[in-house]
C-alpha distance (Angstrom), angle and dihedral (degrees) to the residues before:
residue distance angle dihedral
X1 . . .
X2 3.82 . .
X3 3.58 117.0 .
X4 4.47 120.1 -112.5
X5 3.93 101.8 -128.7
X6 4.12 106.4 -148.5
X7 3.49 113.2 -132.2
X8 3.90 133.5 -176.8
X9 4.05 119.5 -97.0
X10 3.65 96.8 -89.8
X11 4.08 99.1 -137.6
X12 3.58 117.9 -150.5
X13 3.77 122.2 34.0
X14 4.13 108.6 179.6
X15 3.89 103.3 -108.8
X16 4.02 117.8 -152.3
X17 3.61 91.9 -95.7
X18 3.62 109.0 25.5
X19 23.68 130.9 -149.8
X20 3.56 72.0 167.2
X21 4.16 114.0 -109.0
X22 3.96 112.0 -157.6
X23 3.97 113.0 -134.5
X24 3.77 130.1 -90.4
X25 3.70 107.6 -72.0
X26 3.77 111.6 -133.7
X27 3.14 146.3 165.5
X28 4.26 137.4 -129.3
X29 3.80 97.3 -161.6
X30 3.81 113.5 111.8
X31 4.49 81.7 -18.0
X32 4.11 99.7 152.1
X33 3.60 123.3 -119.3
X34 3.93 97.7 -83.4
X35 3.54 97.6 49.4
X36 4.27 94.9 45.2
X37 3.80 84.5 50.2
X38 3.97 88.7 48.0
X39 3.77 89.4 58.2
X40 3.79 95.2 28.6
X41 4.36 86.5 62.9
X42 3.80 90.7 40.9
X43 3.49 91.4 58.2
X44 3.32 95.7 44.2
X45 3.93 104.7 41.1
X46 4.38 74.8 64.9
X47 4.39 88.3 75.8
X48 3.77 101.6 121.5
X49 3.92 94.0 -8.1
X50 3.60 92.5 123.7
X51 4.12 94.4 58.5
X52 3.53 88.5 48.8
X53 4.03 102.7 52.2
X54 3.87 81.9 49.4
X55 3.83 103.1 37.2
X56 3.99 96.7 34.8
X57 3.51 100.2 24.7
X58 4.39 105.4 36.5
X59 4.16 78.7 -131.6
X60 4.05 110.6 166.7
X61 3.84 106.7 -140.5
X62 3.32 82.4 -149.7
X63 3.94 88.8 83.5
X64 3.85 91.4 42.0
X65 3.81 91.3 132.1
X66 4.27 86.8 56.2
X67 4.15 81.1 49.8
X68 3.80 89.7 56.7
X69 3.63 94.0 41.1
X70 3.92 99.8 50.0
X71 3.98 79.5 45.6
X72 3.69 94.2 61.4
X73 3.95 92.1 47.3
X74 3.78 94.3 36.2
X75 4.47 77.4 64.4
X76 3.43 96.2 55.3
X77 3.56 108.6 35.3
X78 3.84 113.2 131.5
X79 3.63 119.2 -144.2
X80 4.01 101.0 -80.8
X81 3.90 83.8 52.7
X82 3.11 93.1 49.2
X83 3.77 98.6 52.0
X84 4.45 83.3 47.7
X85 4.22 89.0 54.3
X86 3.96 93.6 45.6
X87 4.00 81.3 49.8
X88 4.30 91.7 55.3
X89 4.04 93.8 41.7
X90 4.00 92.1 50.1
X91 4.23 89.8 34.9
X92 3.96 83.9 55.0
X93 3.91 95.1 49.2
X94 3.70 84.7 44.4
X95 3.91 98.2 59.8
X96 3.96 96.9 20.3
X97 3.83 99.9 43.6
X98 4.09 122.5 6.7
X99 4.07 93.7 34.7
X100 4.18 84.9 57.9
X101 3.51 97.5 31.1
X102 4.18 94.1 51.9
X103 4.14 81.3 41.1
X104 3.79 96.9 56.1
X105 3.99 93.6 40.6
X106 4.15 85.0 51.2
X107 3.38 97.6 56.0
X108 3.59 102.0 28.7
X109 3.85 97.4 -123.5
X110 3.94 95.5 -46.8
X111 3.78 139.5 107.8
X112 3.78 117.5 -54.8
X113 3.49 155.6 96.9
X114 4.02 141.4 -113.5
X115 3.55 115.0 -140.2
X116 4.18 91.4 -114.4
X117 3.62 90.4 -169.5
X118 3.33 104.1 54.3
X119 3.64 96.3 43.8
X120 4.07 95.8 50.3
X121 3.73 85.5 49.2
X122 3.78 95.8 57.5
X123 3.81 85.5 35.9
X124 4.08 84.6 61.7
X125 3.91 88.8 38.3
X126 4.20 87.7 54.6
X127 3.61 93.3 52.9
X128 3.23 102.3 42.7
X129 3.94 98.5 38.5
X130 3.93 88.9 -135.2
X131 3.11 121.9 130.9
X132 3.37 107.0 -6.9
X133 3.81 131.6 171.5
X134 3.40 96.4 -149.7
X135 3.97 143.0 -13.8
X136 4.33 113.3 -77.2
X137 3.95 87.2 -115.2
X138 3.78 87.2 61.3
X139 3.92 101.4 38.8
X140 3.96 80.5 63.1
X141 3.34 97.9 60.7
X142 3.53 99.0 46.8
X143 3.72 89.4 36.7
X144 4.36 80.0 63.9
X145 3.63 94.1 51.4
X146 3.27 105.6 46.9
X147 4.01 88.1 43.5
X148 3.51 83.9 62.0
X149 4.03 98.4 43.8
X150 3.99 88.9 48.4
X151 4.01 91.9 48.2
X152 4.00 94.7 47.0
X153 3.91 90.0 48.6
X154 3.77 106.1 59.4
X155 4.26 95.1 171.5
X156 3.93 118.4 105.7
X157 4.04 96.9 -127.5
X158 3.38 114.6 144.1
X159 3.65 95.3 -103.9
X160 3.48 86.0 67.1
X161 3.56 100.0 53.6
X162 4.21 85.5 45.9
X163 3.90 86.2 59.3
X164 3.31 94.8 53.1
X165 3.42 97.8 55.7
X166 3.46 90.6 49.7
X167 3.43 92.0 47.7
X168 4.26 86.4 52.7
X169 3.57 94.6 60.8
X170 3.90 95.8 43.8
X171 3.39 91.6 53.7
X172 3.57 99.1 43.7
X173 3.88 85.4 54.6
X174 4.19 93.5 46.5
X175 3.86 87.6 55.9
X176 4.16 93.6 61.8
X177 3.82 93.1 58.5
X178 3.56 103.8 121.5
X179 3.63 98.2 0.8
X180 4.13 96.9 106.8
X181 4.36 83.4 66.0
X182 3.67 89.1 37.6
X183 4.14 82.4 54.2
X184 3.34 91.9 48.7
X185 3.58 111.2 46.4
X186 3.59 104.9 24.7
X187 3.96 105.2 34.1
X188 3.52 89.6 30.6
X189 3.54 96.9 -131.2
X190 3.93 122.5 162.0
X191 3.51 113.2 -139.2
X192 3.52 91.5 -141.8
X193 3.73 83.7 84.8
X194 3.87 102.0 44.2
X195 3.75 91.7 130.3
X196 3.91 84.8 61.7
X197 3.48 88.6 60.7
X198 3.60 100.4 39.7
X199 3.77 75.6 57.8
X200 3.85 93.5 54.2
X201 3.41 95.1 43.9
X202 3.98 93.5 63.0
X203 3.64 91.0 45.4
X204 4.23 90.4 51.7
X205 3.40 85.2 48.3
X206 3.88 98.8 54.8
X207 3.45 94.9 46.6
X208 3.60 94.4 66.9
X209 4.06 107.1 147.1
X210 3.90 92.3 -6.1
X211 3.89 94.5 130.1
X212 4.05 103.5 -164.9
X213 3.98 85.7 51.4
X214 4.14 91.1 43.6
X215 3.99 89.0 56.2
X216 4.18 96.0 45.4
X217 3.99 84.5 49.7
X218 3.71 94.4 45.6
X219 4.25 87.4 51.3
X220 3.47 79.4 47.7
X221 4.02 93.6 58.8
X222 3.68 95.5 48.2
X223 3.74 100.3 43.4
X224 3.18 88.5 59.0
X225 3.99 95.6 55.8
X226 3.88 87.6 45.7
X227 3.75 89.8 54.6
X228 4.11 95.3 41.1
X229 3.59 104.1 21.8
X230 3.74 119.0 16.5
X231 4.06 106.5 36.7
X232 4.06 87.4 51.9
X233 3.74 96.4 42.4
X234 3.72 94.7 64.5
X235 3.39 89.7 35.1
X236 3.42 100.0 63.9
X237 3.83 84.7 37.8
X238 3.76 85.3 63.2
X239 3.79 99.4 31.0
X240 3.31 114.5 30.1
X241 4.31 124.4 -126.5
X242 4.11 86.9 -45.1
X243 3.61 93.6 108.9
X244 3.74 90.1 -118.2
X245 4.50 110.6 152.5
X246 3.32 130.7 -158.4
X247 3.57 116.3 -114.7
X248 3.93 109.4 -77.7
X249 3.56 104.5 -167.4
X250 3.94 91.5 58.4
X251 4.23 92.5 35.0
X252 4.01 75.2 55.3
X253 3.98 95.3 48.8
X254 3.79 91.1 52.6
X255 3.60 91.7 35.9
X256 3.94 95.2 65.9
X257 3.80 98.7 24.8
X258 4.22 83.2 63.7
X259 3.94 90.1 43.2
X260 3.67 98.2 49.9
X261 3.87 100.4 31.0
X262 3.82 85.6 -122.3
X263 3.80 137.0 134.3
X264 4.04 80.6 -13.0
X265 4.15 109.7 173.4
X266 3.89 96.6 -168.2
X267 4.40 133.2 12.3
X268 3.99 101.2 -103.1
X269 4.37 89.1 -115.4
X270 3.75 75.0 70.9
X271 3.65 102.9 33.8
X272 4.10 78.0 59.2
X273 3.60 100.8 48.6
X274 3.45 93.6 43.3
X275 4.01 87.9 53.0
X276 3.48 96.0 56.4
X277 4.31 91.8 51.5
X278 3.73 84.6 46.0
X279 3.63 95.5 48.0
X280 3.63 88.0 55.4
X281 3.63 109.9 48.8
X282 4.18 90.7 41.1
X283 4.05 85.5 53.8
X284 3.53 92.3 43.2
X285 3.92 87.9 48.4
X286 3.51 93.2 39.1
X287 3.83 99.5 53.3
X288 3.92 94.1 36.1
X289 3.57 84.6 70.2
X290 3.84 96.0 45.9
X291 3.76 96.5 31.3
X292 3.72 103.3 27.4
X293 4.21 91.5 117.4
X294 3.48 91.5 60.6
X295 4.02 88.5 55.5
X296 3.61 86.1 45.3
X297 4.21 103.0 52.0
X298 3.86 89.2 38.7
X299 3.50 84.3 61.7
X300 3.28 100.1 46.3
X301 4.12 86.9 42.7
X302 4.07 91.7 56.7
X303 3.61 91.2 45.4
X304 4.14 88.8 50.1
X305 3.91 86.0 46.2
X306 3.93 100.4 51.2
X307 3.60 86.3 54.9
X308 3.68 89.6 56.8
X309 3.96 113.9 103.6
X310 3.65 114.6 -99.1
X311 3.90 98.9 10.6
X312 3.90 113.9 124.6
X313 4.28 114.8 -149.4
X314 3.72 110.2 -158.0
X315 3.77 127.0 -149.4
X316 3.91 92.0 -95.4
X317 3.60 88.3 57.8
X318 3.57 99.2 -106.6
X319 4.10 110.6 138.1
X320 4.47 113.8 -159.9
X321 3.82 128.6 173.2
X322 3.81 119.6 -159.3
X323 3.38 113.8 -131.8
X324 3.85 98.3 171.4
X325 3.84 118.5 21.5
X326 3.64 114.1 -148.0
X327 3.65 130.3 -154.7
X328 3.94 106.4 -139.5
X329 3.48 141.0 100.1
X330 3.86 120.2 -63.3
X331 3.57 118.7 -121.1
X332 3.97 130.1 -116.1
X333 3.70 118.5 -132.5
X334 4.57 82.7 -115.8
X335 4.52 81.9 67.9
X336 3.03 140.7 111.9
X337 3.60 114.0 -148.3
X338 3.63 132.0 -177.7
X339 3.97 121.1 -131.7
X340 3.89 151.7 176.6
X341 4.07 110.5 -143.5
X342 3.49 142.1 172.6
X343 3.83 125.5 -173.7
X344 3.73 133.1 -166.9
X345 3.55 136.8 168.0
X346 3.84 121.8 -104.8
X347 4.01 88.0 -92.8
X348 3.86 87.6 63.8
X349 4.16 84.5 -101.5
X350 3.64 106.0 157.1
X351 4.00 123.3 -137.5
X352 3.69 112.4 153.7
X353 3.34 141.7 22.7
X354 3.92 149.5 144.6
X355 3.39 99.9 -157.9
X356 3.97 90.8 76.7
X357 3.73 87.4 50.0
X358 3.69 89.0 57.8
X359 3.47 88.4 -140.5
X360 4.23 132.7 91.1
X361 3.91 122.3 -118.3
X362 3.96 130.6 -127.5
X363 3.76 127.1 -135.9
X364 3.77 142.9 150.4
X365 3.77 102.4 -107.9
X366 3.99 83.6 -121.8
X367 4.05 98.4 56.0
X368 3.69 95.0 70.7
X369 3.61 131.2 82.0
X370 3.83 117.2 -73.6
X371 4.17 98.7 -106.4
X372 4.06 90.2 62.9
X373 3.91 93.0 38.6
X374 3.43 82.9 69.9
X375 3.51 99.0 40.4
X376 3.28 94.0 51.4
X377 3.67 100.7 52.3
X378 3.84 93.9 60.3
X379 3.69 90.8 40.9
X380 4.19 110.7 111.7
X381 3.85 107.8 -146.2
X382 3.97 108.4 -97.4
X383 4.06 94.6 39.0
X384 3.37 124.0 121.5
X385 3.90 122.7 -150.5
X386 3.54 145.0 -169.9
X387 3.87 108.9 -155.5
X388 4.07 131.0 -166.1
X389 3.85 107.6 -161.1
X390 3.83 121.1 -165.1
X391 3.63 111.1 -135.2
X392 3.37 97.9 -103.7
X393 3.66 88.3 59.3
X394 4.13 90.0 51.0
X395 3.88 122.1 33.4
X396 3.60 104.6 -36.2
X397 3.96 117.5 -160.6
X398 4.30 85.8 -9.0
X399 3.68 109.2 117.4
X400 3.94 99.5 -145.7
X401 4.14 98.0 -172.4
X402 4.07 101.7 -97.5
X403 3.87 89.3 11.9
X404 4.20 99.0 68.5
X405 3.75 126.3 -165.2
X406 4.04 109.1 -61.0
X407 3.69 102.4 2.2
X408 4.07 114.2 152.6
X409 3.49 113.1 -124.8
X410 3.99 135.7 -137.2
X411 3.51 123.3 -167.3
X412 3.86 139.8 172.9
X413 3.74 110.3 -135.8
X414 3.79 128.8 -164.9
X415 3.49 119.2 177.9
X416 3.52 117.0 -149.7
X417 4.09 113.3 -177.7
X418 3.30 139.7 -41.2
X419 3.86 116.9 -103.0
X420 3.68 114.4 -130.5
């Protein structure tokens, strides 16, 4: 049984496209659990933020109080907002990155010009599927030849300048295949509201280099991945599917105070550390309440098993019976050891086991929960075991699907060799 390594909500993955309100004043003193942790994992989701708004995003600091702003209404937005603010973030990718990028690949680093009109016009056709000359797949191929036509002909007739128009609008149109699914399922955009976008995408694309404007859009961005992403990744982290979220208004408070260096309570290296203890105890809490019969009849279960004739309980807890004794070498906790398992719960529920695979598993003696560490290492080669691990010993307060938060654990054990 490999072990589940927590790790923090990583923030900001890089996406295909990539009047100022002061954050939620709150206070720490006598805050509970939840809402400490809320601010704790604001702060610290801020580590690095900074490089990355100006490194990934071209944001000027300068306009950090637009940042916090368009963060604030990125949070909120409802869905017809939301559509609008997808519309600005591809609009400025369309006149900051693709326009220059398709430029510089059409005239192979020299002197010329796309026609920007034509190509943001098909662009809107694309999206929209109105009025369109011809389908995305298509506008790509002629998109190629014409490419090639304009790069072998190097005079400035105006048959040139006609193909390049041409060429504009087909590659505006090429660059929106796929982008209605993209949209959907990765901006989370309903279509109902395409107009918004269309909208959205004008605006993105008239900002260009405006700076102030940039940094409210770019707030914009990542408030929306703290409302959709980032707030109900840790909470499910800490709560489970129940639908259960952290508290916004003081994941906002730490949030901004890490971003702008202002009114900050704790450095986010601490903010983190101090999210992982919190984490912890509230999950512990949390699913002591909801799973605190399980602790209670595997207790009750170990306590009927060490009883048992012929079963040995260890200091840790952990309670084994041999039912074949082996005559082999005993492995180190540095091994690798080869097994056959199954597991069950204490109701005789099955949930693992490499028997039905017909085929033994692999594992350094150290990779696997705690409770068959120890087996393990005072396991001779050849033995066969049935073992009754406390939770403690297993996954504690993790729920693990069919295995949920403090269930003991019983496992037969055969160990097969030791792999050299």
């Amino acid at each position: 049984m490999k072990k589940s390594i927590f790790s923090v909500l990583a923030v900001f993955a890089a996406g295909l496209f990539v009047s100022c309100t002061s954050a939620p004043k709150v206070s720490l003193v006598g805050a509970s659990k939840a809402d400490s942790l809320a601010y704790t994992m604001g702060v610290a989701q801020t580590q690095g933020l900074k490089d990355y708004l100006v490194g990934r995003m071209d944001m000027d600091t300068t306009y950090m109080d637009k940042f916090v702003a368009g963060v604030l209404d990125g949070v909120k937005a409802d869905d017809k907002k939301n559509a609008y603010y997808a519309g600005t973030q591809i609009g400025q990718q369309v006149v900051n990155q693709i326009i220059p990028g398709v430029t510089n690949e059409l005239f192979a680093g020299k002197e010329g010009k796309l026609n920007e009109k034509n190509f943001t016009n098909a662009f809107i056709a694309g999206v929209t599927e109105k009025n369109m000359k011809m389908t995305p797949e298509e506008a790509y191929g002629q998109a190629m030849e014409l490419m090639a036509a304009i790069q072998e002909n190097s005079d400035s007739t105006a048959n040139r300048k006609a193909q390049i128009a041409d060429f504009s609008y087909a590659m505006g149109l090429a660059q929106t295949q796929g982008l209605k699914g993209f949209l959907m399922y990765r901006m989370g955009v309903d279509t109902l509201y395409m107009a918004d976008f269309v909208k959205g995408l004008k605006a993105g694309i008239k900002v260009g280099d405006n700076a102030k404007k940039s940094a409210y859009y770019a707030g914009i961005q990542i408030g929306q991945q703290v409302a959709n992403q980032i707030i109900p990744g840790i909470s499910r982290e800490v709560y489970g599917n129940n639908g259960q979220l952290i508290s916004e208004k003081f994941f906002l408070s730490g949030f901004i105070a890490g971003v702008t260096e202002k009114n900050l309570l704790m450095h986010p290296f601490v903010a983190q550390k101090d999210a992982f203890r919190l984490i912890e105890e509230i999950k512990n809490e949390y699913f002591e309440q909801q799973f605190n019969d399980n602790k209670a009849q595997g207790v009750a279960f170990l306590d009927s098993i060490a009883a048992t004739e012929g079963v040995v309980k260890t200091e840790s807890g952990l309670c084994y019976k041999v039912i074949t004794e082996g005559k082999g070498a005993i492995p180190t906790a540095t091994d690798r050891v080869k097994v056959h398992y199954r597991g069950t719960l204490i109701d005789g529920t099955e949930f693992d086991s490499s028997y039905s695979r017909n085929e033994p598993t692999t594992f350094g003696v150290n990779q696997v929960i705690a409770g068959w560490t120890e087996a393990l290492t005072l396991m001779p080669v050849g033995s066969k075991w049935m073992l009754y691990i406390p939770q403690e010993l297993a996954y504690g307060s993790r729920d693990m699907g069919t295995i949920k938060p403090f269930s003991t654990l019983v496992f037969e054990v055969e160990l097969l060799e030791i792999e050299k």
